[in-house]
N, C-alpha and C positions, 0 to 999 in steps of 0.2 A: 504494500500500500504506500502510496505519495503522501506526504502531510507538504503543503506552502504555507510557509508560516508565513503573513505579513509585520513586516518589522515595521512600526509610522516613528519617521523621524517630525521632533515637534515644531521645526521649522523650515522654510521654504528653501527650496537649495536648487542645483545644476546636477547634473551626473557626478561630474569630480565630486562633489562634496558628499553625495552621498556612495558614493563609490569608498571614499576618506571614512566615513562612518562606518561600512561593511565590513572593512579591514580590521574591524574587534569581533570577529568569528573569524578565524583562520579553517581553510577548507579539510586540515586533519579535525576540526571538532565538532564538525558537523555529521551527525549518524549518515548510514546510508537512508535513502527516501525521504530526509528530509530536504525539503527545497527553504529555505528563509530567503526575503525579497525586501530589501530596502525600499520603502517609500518615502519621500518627502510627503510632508502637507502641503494644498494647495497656496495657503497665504495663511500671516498669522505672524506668528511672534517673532522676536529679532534673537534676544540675549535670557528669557526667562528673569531679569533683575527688578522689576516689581510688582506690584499685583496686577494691575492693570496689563502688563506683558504675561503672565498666569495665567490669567481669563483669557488672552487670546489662542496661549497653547490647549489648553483645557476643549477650546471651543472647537480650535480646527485639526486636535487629535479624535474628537469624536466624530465631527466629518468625515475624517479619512476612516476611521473604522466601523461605522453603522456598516455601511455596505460588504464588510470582509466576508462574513457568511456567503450571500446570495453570492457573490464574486468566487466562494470556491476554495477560501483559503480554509486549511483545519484551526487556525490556531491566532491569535494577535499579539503581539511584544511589542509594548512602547518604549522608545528609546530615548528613555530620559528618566532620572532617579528622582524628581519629582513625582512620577506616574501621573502624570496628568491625562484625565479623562477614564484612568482606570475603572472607577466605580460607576460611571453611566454606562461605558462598554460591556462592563459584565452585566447589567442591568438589563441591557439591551439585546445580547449575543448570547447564542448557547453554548459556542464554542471556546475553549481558554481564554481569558484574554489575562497575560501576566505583564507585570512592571517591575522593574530594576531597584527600584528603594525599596520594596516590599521582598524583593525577592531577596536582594544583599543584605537588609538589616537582620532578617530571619536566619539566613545563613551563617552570619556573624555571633547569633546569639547560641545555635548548634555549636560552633569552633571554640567558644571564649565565654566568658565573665559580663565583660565591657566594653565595648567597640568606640573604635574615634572616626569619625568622617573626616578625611582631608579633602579640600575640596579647591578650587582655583581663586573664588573673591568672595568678603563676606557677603557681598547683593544675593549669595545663591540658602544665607541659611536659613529664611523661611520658608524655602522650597522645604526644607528638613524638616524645621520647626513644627509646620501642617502636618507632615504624614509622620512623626515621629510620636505627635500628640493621636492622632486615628488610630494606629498601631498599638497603643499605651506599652510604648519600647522605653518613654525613660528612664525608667531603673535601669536599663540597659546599656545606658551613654554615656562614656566617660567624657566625651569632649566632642564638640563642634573645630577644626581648625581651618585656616583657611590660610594661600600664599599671597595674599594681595594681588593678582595679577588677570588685568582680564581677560577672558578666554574667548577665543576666535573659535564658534562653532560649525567651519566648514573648511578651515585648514588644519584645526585641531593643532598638534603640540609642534608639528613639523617645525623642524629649524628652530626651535625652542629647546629643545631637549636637554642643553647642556646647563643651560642656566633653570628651567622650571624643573626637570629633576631632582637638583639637588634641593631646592627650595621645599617639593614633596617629601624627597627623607627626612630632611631638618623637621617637619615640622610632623611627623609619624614619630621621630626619635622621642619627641617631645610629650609626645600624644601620652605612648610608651612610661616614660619617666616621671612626668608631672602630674600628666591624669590620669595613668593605671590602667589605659587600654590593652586590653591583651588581643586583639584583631583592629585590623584599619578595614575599612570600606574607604574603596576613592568614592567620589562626592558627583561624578558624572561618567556617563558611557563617554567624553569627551573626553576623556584621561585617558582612556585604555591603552594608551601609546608608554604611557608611565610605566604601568603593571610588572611587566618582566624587571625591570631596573626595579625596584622597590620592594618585588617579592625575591630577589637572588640578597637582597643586603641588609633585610629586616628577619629580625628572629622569631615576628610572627605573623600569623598570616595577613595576607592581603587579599583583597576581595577585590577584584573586576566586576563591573553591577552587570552591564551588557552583555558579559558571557554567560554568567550566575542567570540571571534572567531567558536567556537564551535556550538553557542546558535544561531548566527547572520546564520548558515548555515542551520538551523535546519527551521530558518525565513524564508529565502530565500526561502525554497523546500516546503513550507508548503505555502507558496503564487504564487511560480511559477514564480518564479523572479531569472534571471541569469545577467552576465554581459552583457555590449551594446557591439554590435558587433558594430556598429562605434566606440567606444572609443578602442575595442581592436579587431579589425580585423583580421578574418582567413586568414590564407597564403593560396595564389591561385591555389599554386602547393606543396602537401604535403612530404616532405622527412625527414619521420621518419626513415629510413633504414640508411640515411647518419649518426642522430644524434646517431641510435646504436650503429650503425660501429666504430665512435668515443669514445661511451661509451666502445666498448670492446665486445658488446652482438649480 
């Protein structure tokens, strides 16, 4: 059997860029008959840095995923640790639909004690803050940290490497020593360029969200496991036509 997983990227891009974002699944960790397909959203958010950019992601990752079902795909991964629009898709779809903060914070809490998020600028930590409080993971967080630097979400770390590198270990060693984290999560599928450098020089683990996310969907389809429709219930009367009308489409 074929599973296409649709992977929605939370913002509007070109090929290169989301070609740049696929490049966090390498083709040894993809099962056989999996297909996963990057998509961009149509239009919508820039940087995720404040609410008003949230609601845009939120809005036009639900867009792109209402339709995944009828379209064919077995499965949805949104690519972004916010998980934006996670909880309308499962609402709406009967098919998985998983997210990267959900999927890494959970993972983190299996591995360890207390996990530290490092993540690129502080503008991304109430992306955390939202789903760390839904989740009730705070007992779980030894720290928020963050390298001051802003992040380019369509060339991602390229030709950065040398200097936002070490700025991520600095700030993991610290996670590690001050706040008592015993597992990092990076803080975006945007990082995943970091991972191997971070996970060969830290003494504990590191979490990639986009792969963790990615692998957790691959579980799900391969056991036949979706979410509870009591915990996220279909609407009784479906009006997709409203939420396109809205989108413009």
């Amino acid at each position: 059997m074929t599973h296409r997983i649709k992977v929605i990227i939370p913002i509007p891009m070109d090929q290169a860029g989301a070609d740049n974002r696929a490049s966090q699944l390498p083709a040894s960790m993809i099962l056989p008959g999996f297909h996963p397909e990057f998509v961009p959203v149509a239009k919508g958010a820039s940087l995720g840095d404040s609410a008003y950019d949230v609601l845009l992601m939120d809005f036009s990752v639900v867009q792109a995923g209402l339709r995944a079902q009828e379209e064919g795909y077995s499965a949805v991964c949104i690519d972004t640790v916010s998980d934006s629009g996670l909880a309308a898709l499962r609402s709406r779809l009967d098919i998985p639909v998983i997210a990267p903060g959900m999927a890494a914070f959970h993972t983190a809490c299996m591995l360890g004690k207390k996990f530290s998020i490092i993540t690129m600028w502080d503008e991304w930590f109430p992306l955390y803050e939202k789903t760390l409080t839904e989740y009730h993971l705070w007992p779980r967080v030894a720290s928020l940290r963050s390298i001051k630097t802003r992040p380019d979400l369509k060339e991602l770390l390229e030709g950065k490497e040398e200097v936002v590198f070490a700025k991520l270990e600095a700030e993991a060693r610290r996670a590690m020593e001050e706040d008592g984290a015993d597992v990092i999560v990076l803080g975006s599928t945007t990082m995943h360029q970091s991972h191997a450098y971070l996970a060969e020089r830290l003494p504990i683990p590191v979490i990639n969200p986009g792969l963790v996310s990615y692998k957790l969907c691959e579980m799900l389809l391969s056991l036949g496991l979706s979410q509870s429709r009591k915990a996220y219930p279909a609407p009784q009367i479906l009006n997709d036509a409203a939420y396109h009308g809205f989108a413009g489409q």
